[in-house]
C-alpha positions in Angstrom: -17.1 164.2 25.7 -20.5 164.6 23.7 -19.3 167.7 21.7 -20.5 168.4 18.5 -19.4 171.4 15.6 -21.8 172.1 12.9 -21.0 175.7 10.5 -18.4 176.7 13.2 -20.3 176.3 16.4 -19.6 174.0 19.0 -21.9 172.9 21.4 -22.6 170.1 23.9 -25.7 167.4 24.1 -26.5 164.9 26.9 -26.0 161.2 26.2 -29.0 160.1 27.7 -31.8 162.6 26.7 -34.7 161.6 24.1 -34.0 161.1 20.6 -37.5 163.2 20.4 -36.2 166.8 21.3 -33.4 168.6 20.2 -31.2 170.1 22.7 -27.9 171.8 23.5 -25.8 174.0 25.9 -23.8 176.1 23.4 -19.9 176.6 23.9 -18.4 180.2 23.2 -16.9 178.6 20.2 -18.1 179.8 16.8 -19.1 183.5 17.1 -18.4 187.0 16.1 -18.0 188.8 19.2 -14.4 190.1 20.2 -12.6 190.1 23.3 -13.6 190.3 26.0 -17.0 188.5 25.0 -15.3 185.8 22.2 -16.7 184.9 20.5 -20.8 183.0 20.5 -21.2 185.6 23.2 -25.6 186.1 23.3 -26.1 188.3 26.4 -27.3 191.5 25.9 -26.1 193.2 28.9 -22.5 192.6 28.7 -21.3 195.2 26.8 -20.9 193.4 23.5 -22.8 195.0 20.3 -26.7 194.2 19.7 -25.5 193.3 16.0 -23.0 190.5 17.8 -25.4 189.1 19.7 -28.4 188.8 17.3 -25.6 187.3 14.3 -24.4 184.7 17.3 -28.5 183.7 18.2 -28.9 183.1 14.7 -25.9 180.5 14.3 -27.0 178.9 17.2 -30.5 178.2 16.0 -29.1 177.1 12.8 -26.6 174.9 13.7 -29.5 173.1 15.5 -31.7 173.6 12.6 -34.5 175.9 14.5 -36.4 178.7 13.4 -35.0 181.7 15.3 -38.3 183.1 15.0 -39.7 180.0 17.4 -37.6 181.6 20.4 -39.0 181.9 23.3 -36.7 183.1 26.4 -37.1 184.9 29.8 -35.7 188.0 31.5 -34.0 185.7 34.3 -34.4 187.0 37.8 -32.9 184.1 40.0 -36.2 182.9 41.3 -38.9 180.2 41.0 -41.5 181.9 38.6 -42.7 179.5 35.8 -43.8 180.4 32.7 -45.9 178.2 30.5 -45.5 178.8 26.8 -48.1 178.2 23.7 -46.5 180.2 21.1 -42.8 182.0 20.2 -42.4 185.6 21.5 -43.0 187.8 18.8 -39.8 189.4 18.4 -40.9 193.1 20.0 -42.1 192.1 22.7 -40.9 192.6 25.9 -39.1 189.3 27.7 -41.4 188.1 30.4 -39.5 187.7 34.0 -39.2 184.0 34.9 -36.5 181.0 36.0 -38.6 178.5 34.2 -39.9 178.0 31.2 -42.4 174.8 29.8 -44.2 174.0 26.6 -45.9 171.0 24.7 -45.8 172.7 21.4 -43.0 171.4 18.8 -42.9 175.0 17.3 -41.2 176.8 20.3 -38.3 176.8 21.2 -37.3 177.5 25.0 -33.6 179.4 25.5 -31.6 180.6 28.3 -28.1 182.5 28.8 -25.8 181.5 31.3 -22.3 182.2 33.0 -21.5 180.1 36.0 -25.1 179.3 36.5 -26.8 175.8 36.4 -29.0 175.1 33.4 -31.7 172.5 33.9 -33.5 170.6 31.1 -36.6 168.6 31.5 -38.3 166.1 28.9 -41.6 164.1 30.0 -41.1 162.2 26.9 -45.2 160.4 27.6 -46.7 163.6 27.6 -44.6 165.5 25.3 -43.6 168.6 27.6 -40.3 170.3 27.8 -38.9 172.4 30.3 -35.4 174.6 30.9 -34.7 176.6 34.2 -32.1 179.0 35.5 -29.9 177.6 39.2 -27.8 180.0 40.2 -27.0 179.8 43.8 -29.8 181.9 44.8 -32.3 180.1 43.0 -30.7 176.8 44.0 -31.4 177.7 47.9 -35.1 178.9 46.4 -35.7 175.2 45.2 -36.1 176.0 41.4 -35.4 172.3 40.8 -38.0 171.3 43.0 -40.5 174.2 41.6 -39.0 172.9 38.0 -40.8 169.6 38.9 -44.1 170.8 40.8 -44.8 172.8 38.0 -44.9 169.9 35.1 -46.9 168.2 37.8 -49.3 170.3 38.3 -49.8 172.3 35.1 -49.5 169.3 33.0 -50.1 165.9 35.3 -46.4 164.7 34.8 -45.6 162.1 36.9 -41.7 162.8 38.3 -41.0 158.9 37.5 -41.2 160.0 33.8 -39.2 163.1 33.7 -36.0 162.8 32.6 -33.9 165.8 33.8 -30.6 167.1 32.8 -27.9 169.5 35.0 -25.4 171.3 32.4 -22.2 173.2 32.6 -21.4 175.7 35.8 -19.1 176.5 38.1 -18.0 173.6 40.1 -17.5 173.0 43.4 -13.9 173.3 43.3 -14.1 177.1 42.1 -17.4 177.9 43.9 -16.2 179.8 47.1 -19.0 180.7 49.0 -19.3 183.1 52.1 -21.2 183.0 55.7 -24.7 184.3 53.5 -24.6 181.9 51.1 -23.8 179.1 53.9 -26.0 179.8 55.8 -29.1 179.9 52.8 -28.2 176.3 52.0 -28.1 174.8 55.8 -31.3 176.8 56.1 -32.6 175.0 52.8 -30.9 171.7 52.9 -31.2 170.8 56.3 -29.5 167.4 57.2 -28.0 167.3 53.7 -26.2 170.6 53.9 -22.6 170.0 55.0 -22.4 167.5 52.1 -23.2 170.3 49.9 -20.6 172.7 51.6 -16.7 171.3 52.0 -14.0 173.1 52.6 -11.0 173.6 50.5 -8.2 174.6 52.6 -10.3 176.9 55.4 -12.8 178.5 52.9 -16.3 176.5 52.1 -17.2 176.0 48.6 -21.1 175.2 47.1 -21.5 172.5 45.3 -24.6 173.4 43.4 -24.6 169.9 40.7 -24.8 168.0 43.8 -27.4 170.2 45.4 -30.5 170.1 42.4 -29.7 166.6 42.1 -30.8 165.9 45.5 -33.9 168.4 45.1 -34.8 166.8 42.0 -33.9 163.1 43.9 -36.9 164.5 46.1 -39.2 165.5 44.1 -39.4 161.6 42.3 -36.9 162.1 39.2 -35.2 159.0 38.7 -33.9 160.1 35.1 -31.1 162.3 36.0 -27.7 162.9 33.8 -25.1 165.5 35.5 -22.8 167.4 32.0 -20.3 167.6 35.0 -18.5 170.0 33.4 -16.9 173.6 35.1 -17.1 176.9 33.6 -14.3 178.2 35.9 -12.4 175.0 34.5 -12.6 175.2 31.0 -12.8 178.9 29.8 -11.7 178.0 26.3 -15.2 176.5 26.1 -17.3 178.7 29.0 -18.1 181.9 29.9 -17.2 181.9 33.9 -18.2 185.4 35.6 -16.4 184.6 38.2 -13.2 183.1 36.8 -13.1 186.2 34.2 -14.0 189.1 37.1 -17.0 189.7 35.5 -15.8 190.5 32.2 -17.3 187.9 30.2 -20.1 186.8 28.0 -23.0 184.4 27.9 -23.3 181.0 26.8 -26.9 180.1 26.1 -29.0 176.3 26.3 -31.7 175.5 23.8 -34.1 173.2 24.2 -37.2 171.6 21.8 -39.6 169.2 20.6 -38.9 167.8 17.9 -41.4 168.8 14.8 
């Protein structure tokens, strides 16, 4: 597995992604938060101490060698709102709401929290742009992967043959039990390709959401796709899972960056 520790934190990289960026989807390895949150825990509304969280962001950026100060990161609301970057956040300001986030400037640095959900990394390595987006189910059905796409397109003049795209750690299929709402979302969404997406273990249908922003991005033109294939639920020494720990949990987080 393409695992790497540097000063205690442990994080994974894709195999096939530009030696131009620097990139990772960060384990819960390496941290200082206790249980239930242990220990790289970086969401704030958890329950875990600010002090934590801020401590665990800084040893993330580090061990990557960033400038926490070039963060930039969203208040994620499980839709298809982009957000187009020029400059870091300054650090009072309030979080913009968003699923997506771009930029073509080396000195930011784009981050997202997860826990079950899908991150999604894009690099248009002719152009220079970067992009990272939040898939939860909700946003799956929405087409974020398909808005992910548009969006470098249109804002920038990407051309989806370039793109090379990148589905990290979630929940997998196998631990992703869905109900009638959610079923009936991704036949409304998915069409013809739907049932693929939705196969039953035992009498309950799961969601099987890698499979499901592969195809969107499959749509949109992205040949360039590499799947972490890798399951929260499955691996909890490394994930947070929301669902596998009943909500009581943390937030792993995925960085992504030009390289200066």
């Amino acid at each position: 597995m393409p695992f790497t520790q540097n000063q205690g934190v442990r994080y994974f990289q894709f195999q096939n992604f530009s030696h131009n960026i620097t990139h990772a989807i960060f384990t819960r390895q390496g941290g200082v938060s206790p249980a239930p949150w242990d220990s790289l825990n970086v969401g704030g509304t958890v329950g875990d101490a600010p002090a934590n969280i801020r401590e665990n962001r800084l040893r993330a950026f580090r061990a990557l060698g960033r400038d926490p100060e070039s963060l930039f990161d969203l208040w994620q609301v499980h839709g298809t709102r982009s957000v187009f970057v020029t400059e870091a956040r300054p650090p009072n300001a309030h979080e913009d709401k968003g699923d997506l986030i771009f930029t073509d400037n080396p000195e930011v640095t784009l981050y997202m929290r997860f826990a079950d959900c899908t991150p999604l990394l894009f690099f248009d390595e002719n152009l220079g742009i970067i992009g990272i987006a939040h898939a939860g189910w909700q946003g799956t059905v929405k087409g974020v992967a398909t808005a992910a796409v548009n969006a470098m397109r249109e804002h920038y003049g990407s051309k989806p043959e370039n793109i090379q795209a990148a589905i990290g750690p979630s929940i997998g299929v196998d631990h992703y039990e869905v109900g009638d709402d959610v079923i009936n979302q991704v036949r409304k969404s998915f069409g013809a390709d739907a049932e693929s997406l939705l196969p039953k273990y035992g009498k309950r249908r799961h969601f099987d959401m890698w499979k499901a922003n592969r195809i969107q991005l499959e749509q949109a033109g992205v040949k360039q796709i590499e799947t972490a294939n890798l399951c929260t639920a499955c691996h909890l020494d490394d994930w947070y899972s929301h669902r596998a720990e009943k909500g009581k949990t943390g937030r792993f987080s995925a960085l992504i960056a030009l390289k200066q």
